[in-house]
PyMOL Python script that loads the backbone (N, CA, C, O; Angstrom):
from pymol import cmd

cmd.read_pdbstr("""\
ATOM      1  N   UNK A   1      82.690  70.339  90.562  1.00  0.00           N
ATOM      2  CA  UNK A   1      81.938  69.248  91.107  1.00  0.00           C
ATOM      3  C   UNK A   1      81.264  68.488  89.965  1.00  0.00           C
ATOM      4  O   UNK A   1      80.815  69.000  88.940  1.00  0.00           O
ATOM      5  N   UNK A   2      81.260  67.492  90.214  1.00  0.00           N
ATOM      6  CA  UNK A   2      80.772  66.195  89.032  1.00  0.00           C
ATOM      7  C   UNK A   2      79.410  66.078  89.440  1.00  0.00           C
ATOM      8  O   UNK A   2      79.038  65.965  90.608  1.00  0.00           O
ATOM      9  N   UNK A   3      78.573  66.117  88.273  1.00  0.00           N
ATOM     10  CA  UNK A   3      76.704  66.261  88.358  1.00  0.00           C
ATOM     11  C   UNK A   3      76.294  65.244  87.378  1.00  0.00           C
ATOM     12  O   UNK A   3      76.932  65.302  86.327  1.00  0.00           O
ATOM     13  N   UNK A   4      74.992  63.919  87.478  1.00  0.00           N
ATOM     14  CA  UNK A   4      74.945  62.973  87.037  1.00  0.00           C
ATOM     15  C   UNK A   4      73.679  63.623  85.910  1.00  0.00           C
ATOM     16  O   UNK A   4      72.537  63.901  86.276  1.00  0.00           O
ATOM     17  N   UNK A   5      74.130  63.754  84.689  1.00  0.00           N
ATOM     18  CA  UNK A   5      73.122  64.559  83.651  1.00  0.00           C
ATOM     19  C   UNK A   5      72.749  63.399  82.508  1.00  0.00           C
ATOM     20  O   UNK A   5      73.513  63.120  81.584  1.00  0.00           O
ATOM     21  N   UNK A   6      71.516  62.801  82.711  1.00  0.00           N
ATOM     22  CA  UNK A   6      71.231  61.701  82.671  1.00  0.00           C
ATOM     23  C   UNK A   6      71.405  60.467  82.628  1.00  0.00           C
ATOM     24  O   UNK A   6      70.836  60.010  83.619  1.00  0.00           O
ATOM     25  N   UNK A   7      71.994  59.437  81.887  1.00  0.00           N
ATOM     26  CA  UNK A   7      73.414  58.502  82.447  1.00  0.00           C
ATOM     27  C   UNK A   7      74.719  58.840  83.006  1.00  0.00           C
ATOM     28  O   UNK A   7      75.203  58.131  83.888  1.00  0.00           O
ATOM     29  N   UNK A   8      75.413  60.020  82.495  1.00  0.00           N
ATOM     30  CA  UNK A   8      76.420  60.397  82.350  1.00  0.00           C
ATOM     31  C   UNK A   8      77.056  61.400  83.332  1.00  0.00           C
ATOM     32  O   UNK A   8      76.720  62.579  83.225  1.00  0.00           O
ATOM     33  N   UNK A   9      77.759  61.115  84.082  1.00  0.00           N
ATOM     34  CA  UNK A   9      78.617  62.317  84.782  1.00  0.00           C
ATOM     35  C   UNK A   9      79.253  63.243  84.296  1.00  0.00           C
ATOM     36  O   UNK A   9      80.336  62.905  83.819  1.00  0.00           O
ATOM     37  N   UNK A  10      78.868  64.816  84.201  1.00  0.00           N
ATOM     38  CA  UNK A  10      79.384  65.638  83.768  1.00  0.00           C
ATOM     39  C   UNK A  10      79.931  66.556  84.970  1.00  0.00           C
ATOM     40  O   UNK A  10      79.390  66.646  86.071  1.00  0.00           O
ATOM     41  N   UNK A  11      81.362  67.371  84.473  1.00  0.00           N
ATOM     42  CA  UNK A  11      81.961  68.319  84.976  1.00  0.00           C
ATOM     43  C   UNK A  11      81.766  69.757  84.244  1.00  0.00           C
ATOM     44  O   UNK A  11      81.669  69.774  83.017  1.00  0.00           O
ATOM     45  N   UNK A  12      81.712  70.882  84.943  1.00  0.00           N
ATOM     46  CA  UNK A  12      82.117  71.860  84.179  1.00  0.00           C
ATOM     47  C   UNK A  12      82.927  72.060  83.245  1.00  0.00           C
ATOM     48  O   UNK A  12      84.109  71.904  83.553  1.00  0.00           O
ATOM     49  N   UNK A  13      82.576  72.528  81.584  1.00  0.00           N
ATOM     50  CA  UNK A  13      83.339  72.602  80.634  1.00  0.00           C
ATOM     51  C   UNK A  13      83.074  71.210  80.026  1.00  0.00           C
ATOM     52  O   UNK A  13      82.688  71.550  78.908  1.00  0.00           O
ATOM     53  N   UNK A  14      83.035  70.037  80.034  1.00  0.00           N
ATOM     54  CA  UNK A  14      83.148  68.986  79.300  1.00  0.00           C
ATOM     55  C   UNK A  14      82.151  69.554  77.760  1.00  0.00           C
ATOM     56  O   UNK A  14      81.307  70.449  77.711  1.00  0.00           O
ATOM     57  N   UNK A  15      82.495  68.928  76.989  1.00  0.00           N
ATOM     58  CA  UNK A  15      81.663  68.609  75.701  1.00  0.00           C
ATOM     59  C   UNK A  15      80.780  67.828  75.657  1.00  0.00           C
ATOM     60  O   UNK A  15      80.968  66.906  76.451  1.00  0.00           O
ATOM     61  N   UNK A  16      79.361  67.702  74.772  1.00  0.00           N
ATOM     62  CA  UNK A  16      78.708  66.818  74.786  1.00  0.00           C
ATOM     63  C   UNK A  16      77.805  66.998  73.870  1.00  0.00           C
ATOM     64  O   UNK A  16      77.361  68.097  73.537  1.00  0.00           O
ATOM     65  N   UNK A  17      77.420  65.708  73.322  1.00  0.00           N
ATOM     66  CA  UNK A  17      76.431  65.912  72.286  1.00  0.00           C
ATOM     67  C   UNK A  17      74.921  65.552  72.737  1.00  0.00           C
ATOM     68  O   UNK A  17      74.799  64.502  73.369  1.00  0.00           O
ATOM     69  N   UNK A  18      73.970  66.172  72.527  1.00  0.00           N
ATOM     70  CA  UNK A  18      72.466  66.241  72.802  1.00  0.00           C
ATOM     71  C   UNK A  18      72.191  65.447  71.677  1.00  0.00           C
ATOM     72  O   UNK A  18      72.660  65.618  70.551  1.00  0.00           O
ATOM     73  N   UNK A  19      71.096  64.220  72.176  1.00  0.00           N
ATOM     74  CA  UNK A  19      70.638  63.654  70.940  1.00  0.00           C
ATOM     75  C   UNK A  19      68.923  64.267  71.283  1.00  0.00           C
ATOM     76  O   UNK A  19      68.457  64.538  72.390  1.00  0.00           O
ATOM     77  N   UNK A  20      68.496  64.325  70.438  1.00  0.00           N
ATOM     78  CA  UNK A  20      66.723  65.055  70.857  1.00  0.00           C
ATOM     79  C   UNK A  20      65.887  63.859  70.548  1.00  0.00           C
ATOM     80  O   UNK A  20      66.563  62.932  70.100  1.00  0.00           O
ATOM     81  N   UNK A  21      64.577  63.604  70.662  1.00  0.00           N
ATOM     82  CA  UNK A  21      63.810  62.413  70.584  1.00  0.00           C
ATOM     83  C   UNK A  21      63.789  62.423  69.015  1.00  0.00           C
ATOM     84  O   UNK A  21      63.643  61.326  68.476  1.00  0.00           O
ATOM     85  N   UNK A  22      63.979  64.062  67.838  1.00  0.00           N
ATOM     86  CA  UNK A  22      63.647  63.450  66.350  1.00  0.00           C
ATOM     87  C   UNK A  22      64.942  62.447  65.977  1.00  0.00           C
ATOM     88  O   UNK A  22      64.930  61.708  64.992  1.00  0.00           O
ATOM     89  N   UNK A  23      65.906  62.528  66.794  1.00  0.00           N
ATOM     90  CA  UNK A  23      67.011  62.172  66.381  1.00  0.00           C
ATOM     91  C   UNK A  23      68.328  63.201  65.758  1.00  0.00           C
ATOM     92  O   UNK A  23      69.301  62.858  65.086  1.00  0.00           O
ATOM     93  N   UNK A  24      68.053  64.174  66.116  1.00  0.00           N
ATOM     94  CA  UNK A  24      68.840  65.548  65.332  1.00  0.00           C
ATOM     95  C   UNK A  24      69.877  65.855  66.422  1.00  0.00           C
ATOM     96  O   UNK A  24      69.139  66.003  67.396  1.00  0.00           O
ATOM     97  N   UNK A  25      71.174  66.049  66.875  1.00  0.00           N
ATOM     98  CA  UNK A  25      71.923  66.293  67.814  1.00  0.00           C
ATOM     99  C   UNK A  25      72.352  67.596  67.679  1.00  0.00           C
ATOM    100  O   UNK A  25      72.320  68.147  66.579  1.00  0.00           O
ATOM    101  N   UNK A  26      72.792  68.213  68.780  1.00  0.00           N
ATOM    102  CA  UNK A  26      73.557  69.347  69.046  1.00  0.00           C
ATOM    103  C   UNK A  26      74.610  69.568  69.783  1.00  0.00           C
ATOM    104  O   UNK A  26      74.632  69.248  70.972  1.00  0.00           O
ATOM    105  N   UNK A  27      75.646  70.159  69.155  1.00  0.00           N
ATOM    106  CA  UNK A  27      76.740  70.046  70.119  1.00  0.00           C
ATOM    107  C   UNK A  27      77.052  71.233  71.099  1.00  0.00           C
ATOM    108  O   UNK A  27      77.065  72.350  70.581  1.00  0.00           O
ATOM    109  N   UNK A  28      77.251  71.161  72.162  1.00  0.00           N
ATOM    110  CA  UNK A  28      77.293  72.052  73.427  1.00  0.00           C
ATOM    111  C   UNK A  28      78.170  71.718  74.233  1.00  0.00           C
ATOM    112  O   UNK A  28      78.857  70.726  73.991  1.00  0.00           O
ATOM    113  N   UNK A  29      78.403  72.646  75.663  1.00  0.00           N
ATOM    114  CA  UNK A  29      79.376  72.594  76.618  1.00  0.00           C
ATOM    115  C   UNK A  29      78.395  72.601  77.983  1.00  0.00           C
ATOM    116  O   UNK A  29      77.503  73.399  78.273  1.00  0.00           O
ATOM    117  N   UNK A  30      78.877  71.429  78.715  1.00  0.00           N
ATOM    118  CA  UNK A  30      78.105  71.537  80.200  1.00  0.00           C
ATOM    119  C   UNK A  30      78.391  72.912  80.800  1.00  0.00           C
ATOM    120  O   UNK A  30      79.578  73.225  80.708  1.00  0.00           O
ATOM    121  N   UNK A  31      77.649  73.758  81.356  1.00  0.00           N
ATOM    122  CA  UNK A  31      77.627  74.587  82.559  1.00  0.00           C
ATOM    123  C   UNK A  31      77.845  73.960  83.695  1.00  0.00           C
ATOM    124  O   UNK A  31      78.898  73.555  84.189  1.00  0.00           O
ATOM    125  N   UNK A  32      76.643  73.911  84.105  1.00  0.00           N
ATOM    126  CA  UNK A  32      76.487  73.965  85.416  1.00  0.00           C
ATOM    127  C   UNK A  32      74.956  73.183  86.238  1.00  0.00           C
ATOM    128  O   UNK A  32      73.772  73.309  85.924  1.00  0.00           O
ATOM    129  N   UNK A  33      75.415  72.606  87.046  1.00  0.00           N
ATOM    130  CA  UNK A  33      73.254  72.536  87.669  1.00  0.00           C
ATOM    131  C   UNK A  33      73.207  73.205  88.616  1.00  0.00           C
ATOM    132  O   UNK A  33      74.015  73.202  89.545  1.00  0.00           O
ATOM    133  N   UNK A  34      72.083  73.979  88.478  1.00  0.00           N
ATOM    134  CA  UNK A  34      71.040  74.295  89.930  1.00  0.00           C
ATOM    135  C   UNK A  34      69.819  73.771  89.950  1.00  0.00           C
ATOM    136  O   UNK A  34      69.021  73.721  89.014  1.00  0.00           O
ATOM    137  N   UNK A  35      69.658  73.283  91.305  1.00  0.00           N
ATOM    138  CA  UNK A  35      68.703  72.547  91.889  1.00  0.00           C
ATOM    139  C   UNK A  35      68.420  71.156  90.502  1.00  0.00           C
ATOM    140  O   UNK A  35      69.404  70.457  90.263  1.00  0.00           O
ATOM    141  N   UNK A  36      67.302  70.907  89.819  1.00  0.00           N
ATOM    142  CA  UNK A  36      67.365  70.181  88.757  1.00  0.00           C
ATOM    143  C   UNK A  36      67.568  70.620  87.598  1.00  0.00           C
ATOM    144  O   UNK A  36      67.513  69.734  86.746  1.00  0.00           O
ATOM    145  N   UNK A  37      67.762  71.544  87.252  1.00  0.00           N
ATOM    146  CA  UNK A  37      68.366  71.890  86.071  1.00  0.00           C
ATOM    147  C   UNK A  37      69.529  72.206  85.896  1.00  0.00           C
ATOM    148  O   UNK A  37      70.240  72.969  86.551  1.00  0.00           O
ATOM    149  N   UNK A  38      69.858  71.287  84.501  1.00  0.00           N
ATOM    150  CA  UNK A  38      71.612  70.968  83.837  1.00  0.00           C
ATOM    151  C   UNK A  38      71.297  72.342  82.730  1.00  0.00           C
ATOM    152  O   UNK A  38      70.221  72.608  82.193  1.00  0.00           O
ATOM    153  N   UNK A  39      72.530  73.041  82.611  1.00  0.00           N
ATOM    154  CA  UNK A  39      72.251  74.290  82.227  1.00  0.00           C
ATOM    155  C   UNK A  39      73.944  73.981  81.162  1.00  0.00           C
ATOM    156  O   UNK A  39      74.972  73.839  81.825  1.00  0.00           O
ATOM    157  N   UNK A  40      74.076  73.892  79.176  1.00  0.00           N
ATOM    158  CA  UNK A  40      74.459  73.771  78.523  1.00  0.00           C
ATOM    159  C   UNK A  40      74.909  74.999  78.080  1.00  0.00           C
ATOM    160  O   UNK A  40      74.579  75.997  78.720  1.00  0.00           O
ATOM    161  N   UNK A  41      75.741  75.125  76.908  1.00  0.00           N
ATOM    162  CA  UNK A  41      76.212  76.607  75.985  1.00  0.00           C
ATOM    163  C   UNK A  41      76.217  75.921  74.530  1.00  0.00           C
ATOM    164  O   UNK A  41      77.075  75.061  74.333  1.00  0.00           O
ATOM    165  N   UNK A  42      75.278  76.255  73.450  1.00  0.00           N
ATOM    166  CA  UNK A  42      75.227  75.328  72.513  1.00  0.00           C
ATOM    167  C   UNK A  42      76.491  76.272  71.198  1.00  0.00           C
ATOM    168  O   UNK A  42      76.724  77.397  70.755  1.00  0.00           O
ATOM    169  N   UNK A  43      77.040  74.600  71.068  1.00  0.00           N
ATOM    170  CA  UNK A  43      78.414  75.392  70.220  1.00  0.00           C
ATOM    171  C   UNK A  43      78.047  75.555  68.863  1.00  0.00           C
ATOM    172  O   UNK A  43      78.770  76.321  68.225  1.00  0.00           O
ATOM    173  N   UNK A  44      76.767  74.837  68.051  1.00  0.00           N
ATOM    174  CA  UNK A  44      75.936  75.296  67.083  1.00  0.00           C
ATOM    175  C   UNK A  44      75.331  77.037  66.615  1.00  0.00           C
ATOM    176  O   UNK A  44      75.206  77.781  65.642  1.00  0.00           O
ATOM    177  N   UNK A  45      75.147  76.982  67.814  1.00  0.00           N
ATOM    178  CA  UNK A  45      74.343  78.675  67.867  1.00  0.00           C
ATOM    179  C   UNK A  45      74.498  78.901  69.008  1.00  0.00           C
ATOM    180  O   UNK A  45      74.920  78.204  69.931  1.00  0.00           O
ATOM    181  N   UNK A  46      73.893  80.643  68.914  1.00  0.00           N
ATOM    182  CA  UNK A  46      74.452  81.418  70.659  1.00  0.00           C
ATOM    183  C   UNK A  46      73.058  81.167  71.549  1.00  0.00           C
ATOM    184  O   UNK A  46      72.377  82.184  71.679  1.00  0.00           O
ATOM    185  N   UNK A  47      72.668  80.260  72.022  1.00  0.00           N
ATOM    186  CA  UNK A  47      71.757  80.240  72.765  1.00  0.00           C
ATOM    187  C   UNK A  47      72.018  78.978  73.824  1.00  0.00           C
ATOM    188  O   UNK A  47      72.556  77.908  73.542  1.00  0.00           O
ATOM    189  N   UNK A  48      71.558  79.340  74.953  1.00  0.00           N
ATOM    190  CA  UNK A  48      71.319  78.325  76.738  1.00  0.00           C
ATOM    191  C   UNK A  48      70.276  77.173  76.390  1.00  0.00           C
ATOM    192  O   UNK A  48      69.152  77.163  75.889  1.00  0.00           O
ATOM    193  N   UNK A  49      71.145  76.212  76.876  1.00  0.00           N
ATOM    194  CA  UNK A  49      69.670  75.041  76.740  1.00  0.00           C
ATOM    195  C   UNK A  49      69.449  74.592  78.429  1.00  0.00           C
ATOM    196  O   UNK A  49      70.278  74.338  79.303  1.00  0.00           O
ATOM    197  N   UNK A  50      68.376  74.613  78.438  1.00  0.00           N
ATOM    198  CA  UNK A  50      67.947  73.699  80.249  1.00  0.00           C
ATOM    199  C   UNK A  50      67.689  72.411  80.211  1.00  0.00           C
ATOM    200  O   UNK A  50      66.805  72.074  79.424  1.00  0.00           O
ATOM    201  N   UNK A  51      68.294  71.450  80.940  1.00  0.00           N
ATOM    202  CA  UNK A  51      67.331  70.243  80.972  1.00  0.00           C
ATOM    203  C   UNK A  51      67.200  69.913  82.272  1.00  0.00           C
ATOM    204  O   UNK A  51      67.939  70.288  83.182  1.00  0.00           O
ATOM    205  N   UNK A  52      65.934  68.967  82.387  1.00  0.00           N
ATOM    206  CA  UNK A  52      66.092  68.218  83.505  1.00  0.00           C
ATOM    207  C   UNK A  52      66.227  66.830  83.160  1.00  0.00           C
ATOM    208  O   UNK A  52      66.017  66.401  82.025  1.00  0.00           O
ATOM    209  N   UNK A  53      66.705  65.873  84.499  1.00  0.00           N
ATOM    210  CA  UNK A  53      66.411  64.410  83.907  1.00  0.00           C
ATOM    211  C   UNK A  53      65.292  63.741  83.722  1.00  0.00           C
ATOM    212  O   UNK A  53      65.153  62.617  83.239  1.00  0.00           O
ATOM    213  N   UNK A  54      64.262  64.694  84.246  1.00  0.00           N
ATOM    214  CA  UNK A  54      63.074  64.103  84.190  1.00  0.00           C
ATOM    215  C   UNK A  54      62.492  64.513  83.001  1.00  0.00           C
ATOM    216  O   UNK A  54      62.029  63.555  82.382  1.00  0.00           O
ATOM    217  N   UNK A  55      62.377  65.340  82.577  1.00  0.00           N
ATOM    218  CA  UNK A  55      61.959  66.130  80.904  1.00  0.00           C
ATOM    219  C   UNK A  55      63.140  64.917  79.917  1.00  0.00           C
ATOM    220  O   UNK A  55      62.549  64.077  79.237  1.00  0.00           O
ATOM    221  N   UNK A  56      64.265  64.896  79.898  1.00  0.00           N
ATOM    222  CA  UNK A  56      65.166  63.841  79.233  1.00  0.00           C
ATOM    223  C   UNK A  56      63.812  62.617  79.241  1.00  0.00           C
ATOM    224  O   UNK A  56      62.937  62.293  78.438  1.00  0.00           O
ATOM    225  N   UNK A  57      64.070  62.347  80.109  1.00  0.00           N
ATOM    226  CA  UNK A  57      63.456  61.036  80.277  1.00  0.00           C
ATOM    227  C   UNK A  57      62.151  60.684  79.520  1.00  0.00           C
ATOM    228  O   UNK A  57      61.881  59.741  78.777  1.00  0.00           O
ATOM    229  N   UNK A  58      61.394  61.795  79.966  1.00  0.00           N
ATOM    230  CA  UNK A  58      59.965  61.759  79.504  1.00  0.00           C
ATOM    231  C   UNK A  58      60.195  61.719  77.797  1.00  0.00           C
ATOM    232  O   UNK A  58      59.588  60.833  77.195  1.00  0.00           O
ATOM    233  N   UNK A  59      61.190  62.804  76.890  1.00  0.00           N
ATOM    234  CA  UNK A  59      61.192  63.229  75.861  1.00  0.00           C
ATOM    235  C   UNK A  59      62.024  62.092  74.797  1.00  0.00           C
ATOM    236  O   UNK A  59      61.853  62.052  73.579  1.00  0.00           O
ATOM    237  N   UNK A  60      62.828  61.318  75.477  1.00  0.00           N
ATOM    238  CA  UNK A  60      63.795  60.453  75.117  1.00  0.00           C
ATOM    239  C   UNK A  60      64.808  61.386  74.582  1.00  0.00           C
ATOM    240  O   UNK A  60      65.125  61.127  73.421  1.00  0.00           O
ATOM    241  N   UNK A  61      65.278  62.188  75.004  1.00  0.00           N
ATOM    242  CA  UNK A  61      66.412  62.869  75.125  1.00  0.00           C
ATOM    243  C   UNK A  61      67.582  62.356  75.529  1.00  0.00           C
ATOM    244  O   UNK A  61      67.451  61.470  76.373  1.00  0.00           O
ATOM    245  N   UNK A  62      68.618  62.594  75.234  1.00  0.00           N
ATOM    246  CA  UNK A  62      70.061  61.400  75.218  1.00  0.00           C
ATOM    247  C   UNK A  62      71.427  62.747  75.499  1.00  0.00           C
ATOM    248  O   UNK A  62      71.728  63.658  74.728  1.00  0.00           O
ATOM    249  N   UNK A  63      71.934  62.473  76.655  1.00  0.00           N
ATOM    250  CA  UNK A  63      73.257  63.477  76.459  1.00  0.00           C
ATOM    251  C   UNK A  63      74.345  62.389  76.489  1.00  0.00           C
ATOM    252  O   UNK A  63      74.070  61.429  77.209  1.00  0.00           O
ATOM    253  N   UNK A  64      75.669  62.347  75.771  1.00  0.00           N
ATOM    254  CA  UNK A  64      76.902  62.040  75.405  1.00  0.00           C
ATOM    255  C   UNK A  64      78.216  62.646  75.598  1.00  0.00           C
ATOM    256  O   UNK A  64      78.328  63.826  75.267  1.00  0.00           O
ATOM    257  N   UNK A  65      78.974  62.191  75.958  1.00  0.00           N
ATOM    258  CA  UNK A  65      80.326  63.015  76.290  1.00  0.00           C
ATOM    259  C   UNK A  65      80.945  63.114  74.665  1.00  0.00           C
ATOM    260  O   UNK A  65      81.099  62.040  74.084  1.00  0.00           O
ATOM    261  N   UNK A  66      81.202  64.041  74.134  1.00  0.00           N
ATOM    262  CA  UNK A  66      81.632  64.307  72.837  1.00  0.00           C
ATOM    263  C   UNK A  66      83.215  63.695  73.056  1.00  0.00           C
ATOM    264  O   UNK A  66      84.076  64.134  73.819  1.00  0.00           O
ATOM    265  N   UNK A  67      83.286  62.721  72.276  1.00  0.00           N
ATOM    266  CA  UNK A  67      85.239  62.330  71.988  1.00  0.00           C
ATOM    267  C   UNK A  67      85.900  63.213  71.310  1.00  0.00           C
ATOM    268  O   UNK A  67      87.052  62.782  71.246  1.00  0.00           O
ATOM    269  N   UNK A  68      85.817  64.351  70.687  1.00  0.00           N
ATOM    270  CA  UNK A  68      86.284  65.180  69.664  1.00  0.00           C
ATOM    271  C   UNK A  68      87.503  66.206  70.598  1.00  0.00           C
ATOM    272  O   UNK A  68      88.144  67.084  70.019  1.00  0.00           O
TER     273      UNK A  68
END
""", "prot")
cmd.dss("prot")
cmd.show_as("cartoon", "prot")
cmd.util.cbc("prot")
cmd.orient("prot")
């Protein structure tokens, strides 16, 4: 199922790059959402990232579909 993770429609598995408000990105794989939280697998390091769109929003947080 297709989930709208802040501009962008994501599916399970897609790629994507996190831009953070310093400007520093990370590259990861969509999971999944429950309830408001978009739940990532960061391909940088072994750790879960959470977001919501509302924390995005507030933080100026940016997600991207990775072309790679």
């Amino acid at each position: 199922m297709s989930y709208l993770v802040g501009e962008v429609v994501l599916d399970s598995g897609d790629k994507v790059i996190i831009r953070w408000s310093d400007r520093t990105e990370t590259r990861a794989v969509y999971k999944d959402t429950v309830g408001y939280s978009h739940y990532f697998d960061s391909c940088d390091e072994e750790k879960e990232i959470r977001l919501t769109n509302h924390f995005m929003r507030l933080k100026g947080i940016y997600v991207r579909k990775d072309e790679e």
